[in-house]
N, CA and C atoms as an extended XYZ file, in Angstrom:
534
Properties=species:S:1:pos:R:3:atomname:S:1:resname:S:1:resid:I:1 pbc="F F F"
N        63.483       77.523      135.767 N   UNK     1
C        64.063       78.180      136.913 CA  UNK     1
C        65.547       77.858      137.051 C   UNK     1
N        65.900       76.380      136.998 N   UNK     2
C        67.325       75.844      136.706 CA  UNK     2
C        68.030       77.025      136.063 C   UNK     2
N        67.260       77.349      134.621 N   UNK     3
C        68.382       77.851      133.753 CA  UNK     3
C        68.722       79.249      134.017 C   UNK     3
N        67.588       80.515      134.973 N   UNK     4
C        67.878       81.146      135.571 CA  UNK     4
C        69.382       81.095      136.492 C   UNK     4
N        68.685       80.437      137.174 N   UNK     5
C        70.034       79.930      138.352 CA  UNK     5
C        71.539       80.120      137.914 C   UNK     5
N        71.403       79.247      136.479 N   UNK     6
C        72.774       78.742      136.221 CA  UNK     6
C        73.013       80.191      135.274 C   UNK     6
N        72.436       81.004      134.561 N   UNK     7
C        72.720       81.957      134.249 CA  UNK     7
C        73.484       83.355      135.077 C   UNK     7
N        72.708       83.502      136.414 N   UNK     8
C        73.165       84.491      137.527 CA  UNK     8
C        74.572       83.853      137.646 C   UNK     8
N        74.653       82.505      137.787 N   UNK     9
C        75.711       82.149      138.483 CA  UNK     9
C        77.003       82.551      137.385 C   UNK     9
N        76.751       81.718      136.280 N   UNK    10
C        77.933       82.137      135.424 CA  UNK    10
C        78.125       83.860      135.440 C   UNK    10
N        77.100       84.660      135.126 N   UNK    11
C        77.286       86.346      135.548 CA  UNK    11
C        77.967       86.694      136.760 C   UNK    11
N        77.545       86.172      137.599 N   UNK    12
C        78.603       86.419      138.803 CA  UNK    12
C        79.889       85.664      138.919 C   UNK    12
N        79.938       85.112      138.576 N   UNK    13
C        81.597       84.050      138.474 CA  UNK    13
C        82.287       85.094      137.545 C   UNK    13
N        81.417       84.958      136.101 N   UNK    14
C        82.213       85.944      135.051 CA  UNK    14
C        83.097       87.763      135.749 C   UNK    14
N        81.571       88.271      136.478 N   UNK    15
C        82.119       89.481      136.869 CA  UNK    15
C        83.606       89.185      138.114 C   UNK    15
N        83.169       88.256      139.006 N   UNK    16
C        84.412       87.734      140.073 CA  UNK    16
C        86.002       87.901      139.439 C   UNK    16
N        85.731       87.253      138.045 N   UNK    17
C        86.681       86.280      137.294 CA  UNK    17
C        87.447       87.977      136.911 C   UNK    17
N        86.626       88.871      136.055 N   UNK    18
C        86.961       90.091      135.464 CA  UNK    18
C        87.451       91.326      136.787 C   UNK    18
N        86.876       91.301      138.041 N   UNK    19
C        87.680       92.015      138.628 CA  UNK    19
C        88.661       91.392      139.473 C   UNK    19
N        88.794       90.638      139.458 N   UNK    20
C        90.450       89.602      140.339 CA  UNK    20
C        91.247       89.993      138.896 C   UNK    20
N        91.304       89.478      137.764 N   UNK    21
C        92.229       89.963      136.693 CA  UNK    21
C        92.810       91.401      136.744 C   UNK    21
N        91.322       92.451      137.431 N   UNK    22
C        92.311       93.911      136.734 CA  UNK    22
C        93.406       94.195      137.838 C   UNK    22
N        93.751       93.886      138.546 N   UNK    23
C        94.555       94.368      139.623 CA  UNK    23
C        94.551       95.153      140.670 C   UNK    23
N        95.784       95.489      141.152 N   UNK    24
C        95.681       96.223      142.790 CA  UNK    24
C        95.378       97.928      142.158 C   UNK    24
N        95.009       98.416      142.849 N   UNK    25
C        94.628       99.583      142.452 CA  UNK    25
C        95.700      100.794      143.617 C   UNK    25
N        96.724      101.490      143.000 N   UNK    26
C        97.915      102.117      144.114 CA  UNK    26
C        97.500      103.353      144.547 C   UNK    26
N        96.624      103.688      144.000 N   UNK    27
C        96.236      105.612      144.648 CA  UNK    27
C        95.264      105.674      145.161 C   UNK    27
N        94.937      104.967      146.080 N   UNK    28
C        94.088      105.007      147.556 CA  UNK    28
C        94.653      106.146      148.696 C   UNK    28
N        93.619      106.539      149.275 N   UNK    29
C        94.322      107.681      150.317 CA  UNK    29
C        95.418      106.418      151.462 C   UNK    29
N        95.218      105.030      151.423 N   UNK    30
C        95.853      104.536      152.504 CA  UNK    30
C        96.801      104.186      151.766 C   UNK    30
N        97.466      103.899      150.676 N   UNK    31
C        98.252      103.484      149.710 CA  UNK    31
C        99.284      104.814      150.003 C   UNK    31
N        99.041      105.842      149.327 N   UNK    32
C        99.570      107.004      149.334 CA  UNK    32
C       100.176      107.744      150.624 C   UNK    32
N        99.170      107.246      151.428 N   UNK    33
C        99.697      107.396      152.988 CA  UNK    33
C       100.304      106.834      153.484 C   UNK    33
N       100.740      105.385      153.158 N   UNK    34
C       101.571      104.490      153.446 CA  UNK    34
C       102.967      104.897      153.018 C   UNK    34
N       102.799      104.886      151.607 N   UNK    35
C       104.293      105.407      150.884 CA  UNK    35
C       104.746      106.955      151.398 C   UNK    35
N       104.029      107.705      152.030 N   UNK    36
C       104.549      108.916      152.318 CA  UNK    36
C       105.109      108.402      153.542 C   UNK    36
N       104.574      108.296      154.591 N   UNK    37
C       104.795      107.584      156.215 CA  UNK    37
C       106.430      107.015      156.024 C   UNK    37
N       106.439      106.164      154.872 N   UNK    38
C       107.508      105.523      155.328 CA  UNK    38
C       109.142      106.035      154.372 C   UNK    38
N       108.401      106.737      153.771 N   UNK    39
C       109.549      108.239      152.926 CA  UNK    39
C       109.674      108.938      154.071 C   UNK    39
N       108.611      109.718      155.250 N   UNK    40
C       109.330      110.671      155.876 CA  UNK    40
C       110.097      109.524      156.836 C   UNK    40
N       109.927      108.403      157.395 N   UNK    41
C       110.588      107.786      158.444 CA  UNK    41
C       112.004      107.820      157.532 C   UNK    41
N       112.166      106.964      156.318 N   UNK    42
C       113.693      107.250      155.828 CA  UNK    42
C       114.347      108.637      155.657 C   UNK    42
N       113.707      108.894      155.415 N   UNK    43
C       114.517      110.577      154.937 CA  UNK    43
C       114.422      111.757      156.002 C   UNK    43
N       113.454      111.629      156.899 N   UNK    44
C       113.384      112.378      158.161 CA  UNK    44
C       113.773      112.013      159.346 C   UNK    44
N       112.775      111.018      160.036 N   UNK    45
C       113.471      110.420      161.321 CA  UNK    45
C       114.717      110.001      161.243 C   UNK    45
N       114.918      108.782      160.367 N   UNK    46
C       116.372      108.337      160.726 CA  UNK    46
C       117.057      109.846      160.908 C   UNK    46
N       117.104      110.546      160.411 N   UNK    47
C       118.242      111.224      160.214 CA  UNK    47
C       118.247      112.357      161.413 C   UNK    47
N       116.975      112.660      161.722 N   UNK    48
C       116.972      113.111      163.167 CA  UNK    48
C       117.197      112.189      164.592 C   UNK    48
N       117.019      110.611      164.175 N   UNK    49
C       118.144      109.853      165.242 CA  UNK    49
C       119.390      109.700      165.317 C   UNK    49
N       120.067      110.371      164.632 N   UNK    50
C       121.433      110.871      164.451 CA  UNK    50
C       121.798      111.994      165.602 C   UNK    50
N       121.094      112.557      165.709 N   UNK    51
C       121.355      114.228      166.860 CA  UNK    51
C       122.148      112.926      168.315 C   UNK    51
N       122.888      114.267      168.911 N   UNK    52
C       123.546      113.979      169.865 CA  UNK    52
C       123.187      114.744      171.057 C   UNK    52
N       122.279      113.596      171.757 N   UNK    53
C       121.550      114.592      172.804 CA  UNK    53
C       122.255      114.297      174.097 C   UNK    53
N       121.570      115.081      175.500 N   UNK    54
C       122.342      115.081      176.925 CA  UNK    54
C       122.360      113.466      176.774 C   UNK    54
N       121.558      112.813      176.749 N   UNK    55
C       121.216      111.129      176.919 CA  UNK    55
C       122.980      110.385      176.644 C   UNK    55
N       123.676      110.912      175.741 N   UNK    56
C       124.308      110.389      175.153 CA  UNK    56
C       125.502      110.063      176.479 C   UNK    56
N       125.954      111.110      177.147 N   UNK    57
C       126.713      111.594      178.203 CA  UNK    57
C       126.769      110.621      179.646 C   UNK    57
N       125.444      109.983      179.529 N   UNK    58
C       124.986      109.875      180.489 CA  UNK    58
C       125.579      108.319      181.035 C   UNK    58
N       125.997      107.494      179.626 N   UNK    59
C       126.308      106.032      180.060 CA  UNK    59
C       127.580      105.586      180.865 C   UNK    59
N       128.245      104.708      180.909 N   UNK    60
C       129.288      104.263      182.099 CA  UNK    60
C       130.396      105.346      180.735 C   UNK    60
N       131.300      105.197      181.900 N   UNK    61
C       132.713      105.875      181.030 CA  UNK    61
C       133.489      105.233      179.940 C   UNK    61
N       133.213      104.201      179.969 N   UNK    62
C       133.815      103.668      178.785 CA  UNK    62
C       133.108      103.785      177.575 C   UNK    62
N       131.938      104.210      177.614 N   UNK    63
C       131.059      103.820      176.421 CA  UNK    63
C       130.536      105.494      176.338 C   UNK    63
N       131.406      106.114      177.002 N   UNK    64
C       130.651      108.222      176.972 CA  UNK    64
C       130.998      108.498      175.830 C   UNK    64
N       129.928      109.628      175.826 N   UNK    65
C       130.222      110.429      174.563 CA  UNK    65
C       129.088      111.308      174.814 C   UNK    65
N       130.230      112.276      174.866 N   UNK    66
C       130.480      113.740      175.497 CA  UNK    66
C       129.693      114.942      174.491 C   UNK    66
N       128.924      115.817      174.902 N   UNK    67
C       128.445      116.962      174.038 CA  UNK    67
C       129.592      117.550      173.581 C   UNK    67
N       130.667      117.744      174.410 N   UNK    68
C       131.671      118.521      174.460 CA  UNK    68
C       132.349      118.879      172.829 C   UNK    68
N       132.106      117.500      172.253 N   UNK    69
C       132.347      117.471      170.637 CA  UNK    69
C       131.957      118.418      169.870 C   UNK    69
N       130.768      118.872      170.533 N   UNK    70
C       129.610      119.696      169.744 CA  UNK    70
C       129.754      121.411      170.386 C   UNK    70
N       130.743      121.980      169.754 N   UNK    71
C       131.857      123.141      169.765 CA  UNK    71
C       130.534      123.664      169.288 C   UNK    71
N       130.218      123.527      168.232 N   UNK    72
C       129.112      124.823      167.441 CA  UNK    72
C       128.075      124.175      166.736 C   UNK    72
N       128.846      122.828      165.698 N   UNK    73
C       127.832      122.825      165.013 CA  UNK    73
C       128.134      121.484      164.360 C   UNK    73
N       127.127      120.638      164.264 N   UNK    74
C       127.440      119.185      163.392 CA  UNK    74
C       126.508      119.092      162.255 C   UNK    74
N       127.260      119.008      161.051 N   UNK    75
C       126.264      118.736      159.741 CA  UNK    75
C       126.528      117.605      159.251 C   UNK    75
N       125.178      116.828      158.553 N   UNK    76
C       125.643      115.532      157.631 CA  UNK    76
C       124.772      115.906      156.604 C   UNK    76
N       125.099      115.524      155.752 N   UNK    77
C       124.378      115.493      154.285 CA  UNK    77
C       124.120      113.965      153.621 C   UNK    77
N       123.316      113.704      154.055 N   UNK    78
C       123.056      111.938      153.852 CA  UNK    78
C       121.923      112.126      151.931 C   UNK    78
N       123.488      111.208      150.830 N   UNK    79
C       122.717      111.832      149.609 CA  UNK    79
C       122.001      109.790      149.765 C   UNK    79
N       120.262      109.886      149.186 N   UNK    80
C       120.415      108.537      148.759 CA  UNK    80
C       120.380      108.502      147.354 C   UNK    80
N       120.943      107.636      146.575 N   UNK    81
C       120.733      107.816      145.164 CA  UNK    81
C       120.915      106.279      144.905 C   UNK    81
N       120.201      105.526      144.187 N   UNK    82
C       119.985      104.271      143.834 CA  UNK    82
C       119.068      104.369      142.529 C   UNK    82
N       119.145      103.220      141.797 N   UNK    83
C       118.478      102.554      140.752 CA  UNK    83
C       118.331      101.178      140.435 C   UNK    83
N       117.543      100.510      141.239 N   UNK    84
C       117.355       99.025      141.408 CA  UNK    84
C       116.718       98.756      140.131 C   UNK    84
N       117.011       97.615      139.406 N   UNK    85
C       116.274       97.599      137.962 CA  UNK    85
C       115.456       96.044      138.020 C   UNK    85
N       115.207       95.720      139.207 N   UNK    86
C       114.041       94.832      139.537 CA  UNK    86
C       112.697       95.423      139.078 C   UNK    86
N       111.718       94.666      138.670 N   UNK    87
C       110.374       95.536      138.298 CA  UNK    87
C       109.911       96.661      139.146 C   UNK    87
N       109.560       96.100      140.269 N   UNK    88
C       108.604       96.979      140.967 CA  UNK    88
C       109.257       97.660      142.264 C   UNK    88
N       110.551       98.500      141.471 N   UNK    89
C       111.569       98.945      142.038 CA  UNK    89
C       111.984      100.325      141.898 C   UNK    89
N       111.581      100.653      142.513 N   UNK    90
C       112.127      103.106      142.287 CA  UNK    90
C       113.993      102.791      142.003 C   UNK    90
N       113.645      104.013      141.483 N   UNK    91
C       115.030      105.146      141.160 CA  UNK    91
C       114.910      106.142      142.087 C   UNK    91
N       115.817      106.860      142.793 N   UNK    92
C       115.644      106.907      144.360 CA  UNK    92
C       116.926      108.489      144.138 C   UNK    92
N       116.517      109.507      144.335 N   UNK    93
C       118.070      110.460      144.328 CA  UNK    93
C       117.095      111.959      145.019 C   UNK    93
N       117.534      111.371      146.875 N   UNK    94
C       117.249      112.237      147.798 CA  UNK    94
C       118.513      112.654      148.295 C   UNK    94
N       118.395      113.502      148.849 N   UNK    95
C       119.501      114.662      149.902 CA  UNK    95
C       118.859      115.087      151.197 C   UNK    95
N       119.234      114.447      151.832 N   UNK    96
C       118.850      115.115      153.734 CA  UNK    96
C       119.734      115.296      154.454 C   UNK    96
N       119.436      116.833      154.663 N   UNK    97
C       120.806      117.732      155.361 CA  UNK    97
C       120.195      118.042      157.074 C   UNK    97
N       120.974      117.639      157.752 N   UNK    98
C       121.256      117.772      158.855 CA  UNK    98
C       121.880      118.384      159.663 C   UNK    98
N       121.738      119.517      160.510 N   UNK    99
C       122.628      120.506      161.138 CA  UNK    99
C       121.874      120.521      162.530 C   UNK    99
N       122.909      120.528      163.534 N   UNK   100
C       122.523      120.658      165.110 CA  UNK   100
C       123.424      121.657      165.607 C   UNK   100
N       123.058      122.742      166.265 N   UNK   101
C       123.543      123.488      166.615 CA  UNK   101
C       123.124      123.595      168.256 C   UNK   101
N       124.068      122.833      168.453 N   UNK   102
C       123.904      122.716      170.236 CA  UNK   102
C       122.789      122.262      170.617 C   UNK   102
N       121.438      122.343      171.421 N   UNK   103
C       120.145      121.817      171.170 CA  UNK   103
C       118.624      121.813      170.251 C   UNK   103
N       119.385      122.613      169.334 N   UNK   104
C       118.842      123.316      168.230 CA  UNK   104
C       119.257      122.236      167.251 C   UNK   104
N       117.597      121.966      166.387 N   UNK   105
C       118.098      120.893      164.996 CA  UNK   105
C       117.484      121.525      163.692 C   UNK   105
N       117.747      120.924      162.345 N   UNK   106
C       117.566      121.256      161.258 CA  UNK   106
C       117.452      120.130      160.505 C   UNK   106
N       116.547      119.729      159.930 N   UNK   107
C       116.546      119.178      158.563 CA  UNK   107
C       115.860      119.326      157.679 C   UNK   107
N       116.621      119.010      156.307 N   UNK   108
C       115.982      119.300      155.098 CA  UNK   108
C       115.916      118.332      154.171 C   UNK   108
N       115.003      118.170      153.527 N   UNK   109
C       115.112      117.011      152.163 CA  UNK   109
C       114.715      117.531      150.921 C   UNK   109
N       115.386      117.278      149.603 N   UNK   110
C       114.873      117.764      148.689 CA  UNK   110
C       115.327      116.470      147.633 C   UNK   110
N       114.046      115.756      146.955 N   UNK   111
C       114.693      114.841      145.770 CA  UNK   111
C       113.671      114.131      145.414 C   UNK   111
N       113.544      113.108      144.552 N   UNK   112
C       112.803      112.414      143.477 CA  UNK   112
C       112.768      111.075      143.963 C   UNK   112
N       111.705      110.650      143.704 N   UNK   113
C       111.640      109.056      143.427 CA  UNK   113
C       111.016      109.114      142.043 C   UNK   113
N       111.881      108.006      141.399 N   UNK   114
C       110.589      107.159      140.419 CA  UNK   114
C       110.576      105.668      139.868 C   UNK   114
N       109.329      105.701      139.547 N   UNK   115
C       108.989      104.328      139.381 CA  UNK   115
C       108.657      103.700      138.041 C   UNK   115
N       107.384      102.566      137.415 N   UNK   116
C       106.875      102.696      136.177 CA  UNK   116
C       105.485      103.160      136.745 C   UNK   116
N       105.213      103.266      137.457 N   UNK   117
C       103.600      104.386      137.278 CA  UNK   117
C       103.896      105.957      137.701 C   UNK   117
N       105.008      106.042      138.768 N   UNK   118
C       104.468      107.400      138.885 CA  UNK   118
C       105.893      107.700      138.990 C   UNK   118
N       106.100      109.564      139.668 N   UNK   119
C       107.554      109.757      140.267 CA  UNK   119
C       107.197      110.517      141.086 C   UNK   119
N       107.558      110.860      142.149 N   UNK   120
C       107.338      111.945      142.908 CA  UNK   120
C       108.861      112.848      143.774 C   UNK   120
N       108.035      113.828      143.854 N   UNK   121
C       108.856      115.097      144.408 CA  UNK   121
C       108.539      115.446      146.079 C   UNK   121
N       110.174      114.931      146.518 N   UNK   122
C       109.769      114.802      148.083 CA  UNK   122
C       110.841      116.250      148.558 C   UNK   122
N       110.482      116.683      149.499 N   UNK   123
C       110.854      118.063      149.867 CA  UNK   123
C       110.438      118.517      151.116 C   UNK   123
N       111.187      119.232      152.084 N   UNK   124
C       110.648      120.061      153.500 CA  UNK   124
C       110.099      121.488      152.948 C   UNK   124
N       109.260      121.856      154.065 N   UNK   125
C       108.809      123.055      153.481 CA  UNK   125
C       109.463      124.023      153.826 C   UNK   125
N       109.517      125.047      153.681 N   UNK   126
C       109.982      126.420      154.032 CA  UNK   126
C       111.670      125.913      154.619 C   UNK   126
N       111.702      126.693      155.566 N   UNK   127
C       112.851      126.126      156.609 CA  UNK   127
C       113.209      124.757      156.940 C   UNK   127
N       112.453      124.175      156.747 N   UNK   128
C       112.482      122.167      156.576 CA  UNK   128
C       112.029      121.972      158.334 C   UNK   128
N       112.551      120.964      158.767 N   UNK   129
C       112.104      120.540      160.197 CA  UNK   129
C       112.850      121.282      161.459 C   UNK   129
N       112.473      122.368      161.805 N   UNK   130
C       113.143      122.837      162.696 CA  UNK   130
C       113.011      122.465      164.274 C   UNK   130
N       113.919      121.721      165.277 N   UNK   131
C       113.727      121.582      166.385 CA  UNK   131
C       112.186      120.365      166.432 C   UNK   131
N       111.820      119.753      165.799 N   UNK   132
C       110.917      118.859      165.645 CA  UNK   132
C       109.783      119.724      165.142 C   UNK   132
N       109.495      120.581      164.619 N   UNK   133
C       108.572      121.483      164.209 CA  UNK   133
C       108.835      121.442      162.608 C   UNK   133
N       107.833      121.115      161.982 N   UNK   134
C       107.480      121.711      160.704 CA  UNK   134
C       106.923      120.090      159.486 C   UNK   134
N       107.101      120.481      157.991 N   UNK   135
C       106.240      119.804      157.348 CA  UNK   135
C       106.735      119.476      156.221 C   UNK   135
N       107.186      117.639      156.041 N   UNK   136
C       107.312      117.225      154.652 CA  UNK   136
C       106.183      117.115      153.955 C   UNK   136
N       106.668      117.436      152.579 N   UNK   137
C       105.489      117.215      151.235 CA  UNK   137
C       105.979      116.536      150.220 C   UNK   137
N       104.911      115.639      149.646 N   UNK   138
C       105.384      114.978      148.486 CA  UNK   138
C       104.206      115.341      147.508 C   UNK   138
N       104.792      115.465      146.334 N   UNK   139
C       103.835      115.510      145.411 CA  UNK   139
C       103.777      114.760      144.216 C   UNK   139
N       103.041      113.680      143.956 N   UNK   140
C       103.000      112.611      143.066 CA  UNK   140
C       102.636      113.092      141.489 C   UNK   140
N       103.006      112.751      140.619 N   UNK   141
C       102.620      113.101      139.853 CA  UNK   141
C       102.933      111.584      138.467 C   UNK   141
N       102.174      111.276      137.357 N   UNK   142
C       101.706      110.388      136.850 CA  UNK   142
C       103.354      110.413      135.442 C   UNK   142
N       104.195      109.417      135.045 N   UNK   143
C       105.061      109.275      134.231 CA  UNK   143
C       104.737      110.111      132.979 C   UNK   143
N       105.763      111.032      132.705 N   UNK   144
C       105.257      111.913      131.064 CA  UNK   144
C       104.584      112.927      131.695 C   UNK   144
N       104.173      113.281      132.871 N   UNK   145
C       103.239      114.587      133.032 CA  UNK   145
C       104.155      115.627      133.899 C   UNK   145
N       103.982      116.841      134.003 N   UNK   146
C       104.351      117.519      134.724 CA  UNK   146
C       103.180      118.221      135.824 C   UNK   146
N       101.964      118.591      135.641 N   UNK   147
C       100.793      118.624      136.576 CA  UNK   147
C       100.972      117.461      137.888 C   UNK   147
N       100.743      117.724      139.507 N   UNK   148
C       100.771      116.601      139.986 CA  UNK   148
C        99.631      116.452      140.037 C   UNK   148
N        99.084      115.315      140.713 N   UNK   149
C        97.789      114.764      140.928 CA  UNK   149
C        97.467      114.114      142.254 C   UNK   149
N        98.096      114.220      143.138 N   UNK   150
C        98.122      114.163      144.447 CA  UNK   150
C        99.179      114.411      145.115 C   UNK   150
N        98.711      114.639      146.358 N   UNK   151
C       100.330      115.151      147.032 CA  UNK   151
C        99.477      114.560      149.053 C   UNK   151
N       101.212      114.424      149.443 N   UNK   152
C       100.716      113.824      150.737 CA  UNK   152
C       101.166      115.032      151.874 C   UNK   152
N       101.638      115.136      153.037 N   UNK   153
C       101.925      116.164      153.616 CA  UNK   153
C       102.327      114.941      154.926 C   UNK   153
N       103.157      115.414      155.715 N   UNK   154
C       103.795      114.685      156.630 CA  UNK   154
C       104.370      116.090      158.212 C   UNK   154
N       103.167      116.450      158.858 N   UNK   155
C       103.466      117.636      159.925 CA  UNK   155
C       103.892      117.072      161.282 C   UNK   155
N       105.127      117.273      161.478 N   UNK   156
C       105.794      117.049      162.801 CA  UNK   156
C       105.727      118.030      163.641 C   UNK   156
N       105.467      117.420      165.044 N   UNK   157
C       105.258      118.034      166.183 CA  UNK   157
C       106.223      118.158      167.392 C   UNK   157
N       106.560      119.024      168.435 N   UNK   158
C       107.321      118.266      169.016 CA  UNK   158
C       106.572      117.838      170.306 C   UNK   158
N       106.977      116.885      171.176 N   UNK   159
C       106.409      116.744      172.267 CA  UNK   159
C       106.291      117.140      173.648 C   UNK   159
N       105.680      117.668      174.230 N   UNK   160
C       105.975      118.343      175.367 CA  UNK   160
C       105.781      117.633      176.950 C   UNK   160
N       106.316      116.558      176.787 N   UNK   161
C       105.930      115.568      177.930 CA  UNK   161
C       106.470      114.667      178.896 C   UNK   161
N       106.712      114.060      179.729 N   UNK   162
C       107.760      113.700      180.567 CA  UNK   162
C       108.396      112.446      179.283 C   UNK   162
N       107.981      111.985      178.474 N   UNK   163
C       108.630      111.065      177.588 CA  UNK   163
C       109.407      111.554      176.677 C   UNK   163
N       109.480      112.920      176.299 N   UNK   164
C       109.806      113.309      175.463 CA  UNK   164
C       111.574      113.317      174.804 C   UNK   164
N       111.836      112.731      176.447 N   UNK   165
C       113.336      112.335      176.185 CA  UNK   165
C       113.457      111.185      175.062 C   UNK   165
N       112.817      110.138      175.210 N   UNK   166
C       113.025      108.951      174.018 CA  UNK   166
C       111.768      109.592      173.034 C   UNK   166
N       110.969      110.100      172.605 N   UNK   167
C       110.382      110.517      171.790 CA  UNK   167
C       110.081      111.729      171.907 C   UNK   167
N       110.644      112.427      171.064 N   UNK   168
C       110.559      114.041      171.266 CA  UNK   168
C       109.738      114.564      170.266 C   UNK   168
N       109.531      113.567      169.474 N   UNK   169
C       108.315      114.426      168.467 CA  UNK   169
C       107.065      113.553      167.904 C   UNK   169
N       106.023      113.527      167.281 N   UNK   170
C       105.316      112.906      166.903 CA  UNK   170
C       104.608      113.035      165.201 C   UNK   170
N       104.513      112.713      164.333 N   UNK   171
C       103.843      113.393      162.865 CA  UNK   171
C       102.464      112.512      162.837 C   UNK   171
N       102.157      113.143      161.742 N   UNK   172
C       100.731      112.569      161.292 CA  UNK   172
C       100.994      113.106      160.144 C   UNK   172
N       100.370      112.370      158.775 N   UNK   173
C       100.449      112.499      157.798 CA  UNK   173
C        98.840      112.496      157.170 C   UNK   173
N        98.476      113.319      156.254 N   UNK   174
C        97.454      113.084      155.802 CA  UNK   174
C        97.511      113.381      153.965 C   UNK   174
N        96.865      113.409      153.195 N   UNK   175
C        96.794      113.126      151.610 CA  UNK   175
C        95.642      113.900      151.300 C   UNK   175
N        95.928      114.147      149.749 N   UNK   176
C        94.489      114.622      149.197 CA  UNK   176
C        94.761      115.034      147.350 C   UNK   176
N        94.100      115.548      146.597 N   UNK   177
C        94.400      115.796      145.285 CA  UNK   177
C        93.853      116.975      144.915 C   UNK   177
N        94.906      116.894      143.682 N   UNK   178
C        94.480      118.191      143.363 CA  UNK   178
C        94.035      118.263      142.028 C   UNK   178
């Protein structure tokens, strides 16, 4: 019976031993959802906390700042482009364009990440984010391939609510494959 015992045991230690070795596993729907979430916060939000709303007007006089600036129309074109050559480090060459036209907003993103497992293609859809309305997409796809193999989606809302002054919009992101 002993040698039973000590047999299971080494089998289970052995199997323990063999899956701690193979590693983290990155294309989980929460993995994928993670890395999208925090692509649209860089490349979307920030850049829609840039807009110059009534709020701005509103502080003591020394520290105002006036709509009045905003004649017609304010654009930024925020390019990121990087290549960190640490291991587990992207190559990074996005473009998010920004235009406010009085209380009216716009943004758009169109650009690449990549890595050593994958690269992906990050982009607004159609018209890009209009007025807090509309939907980033990324679509992942595996080094050497051109087919993707998953893609995430990132749909902003705007909010319609007495808070909506400090948060005017809300997203949810969800994933899936193809």
């Amino acid at each position: 019976m002993k040698k039973y015992i000590l047999y299971i045991t080494v089998a289970l230690l052995s199997f323990i031993g063999f899956t701690a070795c193979e590693g983290r596993v990155w294309d989980t729907d929460e993995d994928l959802r993670d890395l999208s979430r925090s692509w649209a916060r860089e490349y979307i939000d920030i850049v829609l906390d840039q807009k110059i709303s009534r709020i701005d007007s509103s502080y003591e006089k020394k520290w105002s700042v006036t709509t009045s600036i905003l004649k017609d129309t304010l654009y930024k074109e925020i390019h990121s482009a990087y290549s960190l050559t640490y291991p587990d480090y992207d190559s990074v060459d996005v473009t998010s364009f920004f235009i406010q036209i009085r209380d009216s907003l716009i943004v758009k993103v169109d650009g690449y990440r990549f890595s050593k497992k994958y690269w992906a293609h990050l982009f607004t859809i159609d018209e890009g984010i209009v007025d807090y309305e509309g939907k980033f997409h990324v679509d992942f796809y595996e080094n050497g391939k051109t087919m993707p193999w998953a893609w995430s989606e990132t749909t902003y809302k705007k909010n319609n609510h007495r808070d909506s002054i400090y948060y005017p919009y809300r997203s949810r992101t969800e994933v899936g494959w193809y």
